[in-house]
N, C-alpha and C positions, 0 to 999 in steps of 0.2 A: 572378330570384326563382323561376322556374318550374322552370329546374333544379336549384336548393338542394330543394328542395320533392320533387323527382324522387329525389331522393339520400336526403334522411331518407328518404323511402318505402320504397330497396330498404334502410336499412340493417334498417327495423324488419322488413321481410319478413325478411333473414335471420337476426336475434335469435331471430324466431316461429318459422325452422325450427328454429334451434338447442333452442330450449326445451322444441319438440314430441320431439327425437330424443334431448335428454340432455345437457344441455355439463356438462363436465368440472371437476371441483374438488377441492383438497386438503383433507383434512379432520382433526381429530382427535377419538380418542371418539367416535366415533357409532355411535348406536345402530343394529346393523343384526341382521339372523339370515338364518344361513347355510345349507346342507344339504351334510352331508357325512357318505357311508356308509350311506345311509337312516336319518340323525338330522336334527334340525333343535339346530343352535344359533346361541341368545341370547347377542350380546356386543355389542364397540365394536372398531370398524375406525379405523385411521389409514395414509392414504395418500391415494392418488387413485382420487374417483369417477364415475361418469358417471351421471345419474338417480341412483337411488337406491343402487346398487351398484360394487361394485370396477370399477374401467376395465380394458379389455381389453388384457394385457401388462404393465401395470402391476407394481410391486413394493405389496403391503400388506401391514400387521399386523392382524391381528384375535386378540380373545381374548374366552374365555368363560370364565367359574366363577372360584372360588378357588383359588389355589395349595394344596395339600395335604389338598383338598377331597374328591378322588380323580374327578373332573368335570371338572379344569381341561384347557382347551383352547388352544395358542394355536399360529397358524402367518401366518410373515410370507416371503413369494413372489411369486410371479404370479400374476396370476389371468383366468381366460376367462369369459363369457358369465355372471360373476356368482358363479362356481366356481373353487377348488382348482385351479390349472392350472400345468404348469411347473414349475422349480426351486423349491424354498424348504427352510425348516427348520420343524421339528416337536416340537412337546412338548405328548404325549396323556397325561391320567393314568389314561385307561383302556382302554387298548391290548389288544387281544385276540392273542395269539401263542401256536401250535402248536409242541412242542418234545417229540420223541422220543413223540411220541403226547400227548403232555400236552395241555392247555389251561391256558394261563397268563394273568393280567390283572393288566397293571401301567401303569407309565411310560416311554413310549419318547421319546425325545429326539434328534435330529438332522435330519440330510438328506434331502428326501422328492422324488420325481417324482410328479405328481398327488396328492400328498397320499400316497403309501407311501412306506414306508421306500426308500429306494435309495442308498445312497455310505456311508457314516459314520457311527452314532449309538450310543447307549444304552441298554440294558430292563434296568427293577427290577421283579420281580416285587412285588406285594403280597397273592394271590391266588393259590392258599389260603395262609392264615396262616400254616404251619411252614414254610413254604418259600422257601428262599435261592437265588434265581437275578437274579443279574445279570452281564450280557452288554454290552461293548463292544469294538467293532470294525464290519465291514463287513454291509454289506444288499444282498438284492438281491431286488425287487416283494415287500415286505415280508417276507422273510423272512431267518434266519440264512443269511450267504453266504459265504465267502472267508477270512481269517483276522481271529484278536480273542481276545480277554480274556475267561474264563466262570470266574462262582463257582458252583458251583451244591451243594447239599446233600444231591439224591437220585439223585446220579451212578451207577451200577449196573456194575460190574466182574463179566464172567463168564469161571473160570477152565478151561483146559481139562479139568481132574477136575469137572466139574462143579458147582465151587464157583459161589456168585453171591452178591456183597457188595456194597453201599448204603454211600455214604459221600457226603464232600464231594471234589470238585474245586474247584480254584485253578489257572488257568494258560491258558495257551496252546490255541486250538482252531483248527481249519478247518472250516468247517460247520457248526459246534457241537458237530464232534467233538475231544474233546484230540490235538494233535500239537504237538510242541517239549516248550518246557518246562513241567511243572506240578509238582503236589502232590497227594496223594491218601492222604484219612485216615477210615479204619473201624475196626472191630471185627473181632477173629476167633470163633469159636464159645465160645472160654471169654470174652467179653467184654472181652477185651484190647485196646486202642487202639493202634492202629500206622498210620504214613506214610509211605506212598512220595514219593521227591522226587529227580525227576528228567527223563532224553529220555521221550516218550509218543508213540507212531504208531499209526495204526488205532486208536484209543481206548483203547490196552492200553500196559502198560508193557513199551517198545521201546527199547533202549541203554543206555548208562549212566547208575545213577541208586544210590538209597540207601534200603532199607528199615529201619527201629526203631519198637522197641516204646516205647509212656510210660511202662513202668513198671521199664525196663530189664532184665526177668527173660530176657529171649532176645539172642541173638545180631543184631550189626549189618549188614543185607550190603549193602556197596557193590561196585560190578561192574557188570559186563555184565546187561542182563534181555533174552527175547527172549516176549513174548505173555505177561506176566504171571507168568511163572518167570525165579528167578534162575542163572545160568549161567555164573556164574564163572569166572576163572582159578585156576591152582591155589596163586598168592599171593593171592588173594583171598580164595579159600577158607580158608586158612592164618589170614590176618587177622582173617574172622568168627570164627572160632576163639576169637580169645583177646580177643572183646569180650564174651563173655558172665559176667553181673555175678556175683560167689565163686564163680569158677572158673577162676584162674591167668589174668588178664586179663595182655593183656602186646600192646604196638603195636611191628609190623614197623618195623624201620629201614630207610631207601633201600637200604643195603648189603645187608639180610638178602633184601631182595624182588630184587636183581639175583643172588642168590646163589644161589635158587629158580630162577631162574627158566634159569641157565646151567644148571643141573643137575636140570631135570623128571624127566628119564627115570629118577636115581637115588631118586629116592620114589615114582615110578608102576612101573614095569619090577623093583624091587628085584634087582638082577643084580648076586651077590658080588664080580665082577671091575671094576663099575665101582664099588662102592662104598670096595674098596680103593682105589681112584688116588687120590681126594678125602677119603682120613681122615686126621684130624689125630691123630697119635700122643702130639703136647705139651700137652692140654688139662689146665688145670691147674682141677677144680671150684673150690676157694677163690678165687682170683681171680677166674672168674665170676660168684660169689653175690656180692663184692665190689660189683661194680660192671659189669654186663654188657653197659654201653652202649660200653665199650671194647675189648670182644672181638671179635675179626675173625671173620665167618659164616664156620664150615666144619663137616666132620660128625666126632661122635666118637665113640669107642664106650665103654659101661660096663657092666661085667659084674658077677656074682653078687648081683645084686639078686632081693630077693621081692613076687611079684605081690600087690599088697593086693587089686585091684580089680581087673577089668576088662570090659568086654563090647564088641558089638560094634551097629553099628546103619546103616540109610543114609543114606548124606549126601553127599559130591562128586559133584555129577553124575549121582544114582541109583547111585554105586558102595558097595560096603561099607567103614565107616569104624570103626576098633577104636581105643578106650579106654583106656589102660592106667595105673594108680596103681602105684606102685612103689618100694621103699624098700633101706639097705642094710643088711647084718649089724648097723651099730651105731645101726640105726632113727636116723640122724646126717642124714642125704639123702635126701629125699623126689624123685619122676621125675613128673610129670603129661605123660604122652604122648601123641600122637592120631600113627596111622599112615593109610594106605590102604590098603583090603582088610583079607582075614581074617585072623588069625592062629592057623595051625592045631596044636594040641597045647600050649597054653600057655592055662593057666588060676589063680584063686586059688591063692595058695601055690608055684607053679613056681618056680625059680633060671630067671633069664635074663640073656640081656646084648642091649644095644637100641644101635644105631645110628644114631644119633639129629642132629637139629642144634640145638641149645640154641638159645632164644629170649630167654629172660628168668627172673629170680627173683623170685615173688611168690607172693601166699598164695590158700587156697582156702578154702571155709567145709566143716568135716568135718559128721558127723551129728550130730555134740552142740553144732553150732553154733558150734565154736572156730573162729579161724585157723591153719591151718598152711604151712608156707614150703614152698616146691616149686619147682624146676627146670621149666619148661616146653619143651618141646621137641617138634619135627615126626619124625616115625624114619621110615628108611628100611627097617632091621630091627630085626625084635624076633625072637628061637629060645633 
């Protein structure tokens, strides 16, 4: 008897310590409040506690406020000495994040160490109201880290003329700065909407990618860009050409771009001797206007035509690019030309013959707002 009696005794002794130091329980809902960040909050935990609190190493959930309250808190992890400890996940909806000098406040959502962001998550700004920044991808001690996905609305593009343009980003970042792919859509000075879309490095538009305007009044350049200029080839150049809207629009065919491209030096160099090897003597215009998608790229010549129009202005590369509208004796055939470089001694009204490599036949918008048919063509010479 005396030792049954020995036995309750120590069991009750170790209950009393257990109770004095905390024993452990699964709980759900309960009411607890937390301190995290020098706030305190009010919510319900479900997990294991010990006293009153999360058990140490444990996994809990706790939450405070309402979902889209702009308050709500919840995070379920580990937790130490009663605190935010360890691994977990995160969804603050009023997150405080620094970006490009800004101060932002929104909802961050994912994977935290002690309670910061750190591996994987999400930020929606809501704070200040015109503004579109959402960010997912990587963190690291709470901040933008490594690469991810950013929208943002007051992206700031500085050109090296010292242009500097506000617009939206879509795409690809490192850091939070754009690299790979993205999009990028502003205004220019006359208020014209245009997007870039395309490679982006160092925050600037790096590689290949494709500028247009919304209202299709300019030219389309796809190509090369290297820091926010574009730097084309000179079939690419060729190409922008003939996307600008009533003005002899016309799309290179594969053949015409490898046809370019075997014989640069006879549009850049202009040198009579090469441009004889490569002239086609049989060009027959009717059959062209015909139907110019079955003409084989080569260069032709046409002579005694009259300059209606022309001037000169820059363009490939910073190089000088001439213009030239052109007709014949029985105003039958219209020329819509663009060469490289000047052309010196030939103005309104001249007889000339042009060198040319036919592109396409289509129409242009004149000044009285007609269309008229035109021969489009790249020249090698014009005299």
């Amino acid at each position: 008897m005396k030792k049954i009696i020995s036995a309750l005794m120590s069991i009750l002794l170790i209950c009393s310590m257990l109770l004095l130091n905390g024993c452990t329980k699964t709980v759900s809902d309960y009411a607890m409040v937390i301190s995290f960040n020098d706030a305190a909050y009010s919510g319900e935990f479900s997990g294991t506690v010990k006293g009153k609190f999360p058990a140490d190493g444990q996994i809990g959930k706790f939450v405070s406020g309402e979902e889209g309250s702009g308050k709500y808190f919840e995070y379920n992890g580990t937790w130490d000495d009663g605190k935010i400890s360890g691994n977990g996940s995160l969804k603050q909806e009023n997150y405080k994040l620094t970006y490009d000098s800004d101060s932002l406040i929104g909802t961050y959502e994912g994977a935290v160490i002690n309670g910061i962001p750190n591996g994987t998550g999400t930020f929606k700004a809501n704070e200040p109201s015109d503004l579109v920044f959402e960010y997912n991808g990587n963190w690291k001690d709470g901040n933008i880290s490594g690469t991810g996905k950013l929208k943002y609305n007051k992206y700031v593009v500085k050109y090296d003329s010292g242009i500097v343009r506000t617009g939206t980003y879509e795409g690809d970042v490192n850091n939070g700065v754009p690299e790979g792919k993205g999009a990028y859509s502003t205004t220019n000075d006359d208020n014209e909407k245009y997007t870039y879309s395309g490679a982006f490095a160092n925050g600037k538009f790096n590689g290949y990618g494709e500028k247009s305007f919304k209202n299709g009044k300019h030219g389309v350049q796809i190509g090369n860009w290297k820091n926010n200029e574009f730097t084309p080839s000179l079939v690419e150049y060729i190409q922008e050409l003939g996307t600008y809207k009533n003005q002899c629009e016309y799309t290179l065919s594969s053949k015409a771009k490898k046809f370019i491209k075997s014989n640069e030096a006879v549009f850049t160099k202009h040198k009579d001797s090469d441009i004889k090897k490569i002239l086609n003597k049989n060009f027959d215009i009717k059959s062209f206007k015909k139907n110019p998608s079955t003409y084989k790229p080569s260069l032709v010549s046409v002579s005694g035509l009259e300059v209606v129009q022309i001037r000169e202005y820059e363009g490939y590369n910073n190089q000088m690019i001439t213009f030239l509208l052109a007709c014949d004796s029985d105003y039958e055939n219209y020329y819509y030309i663009y060469k490289l470089g000047r052309t010196n001694n030939v103005v309104e009204d001249s007889q000339v013959e042009i060198e040319f490599m036919p592109l396409d036949y289509s129409t242009y918008e004149t000044v009285s707002n007609s269309k008229q048919w035109a021969i489009a063509g790249f020249a090698a010479s014009i005299k």
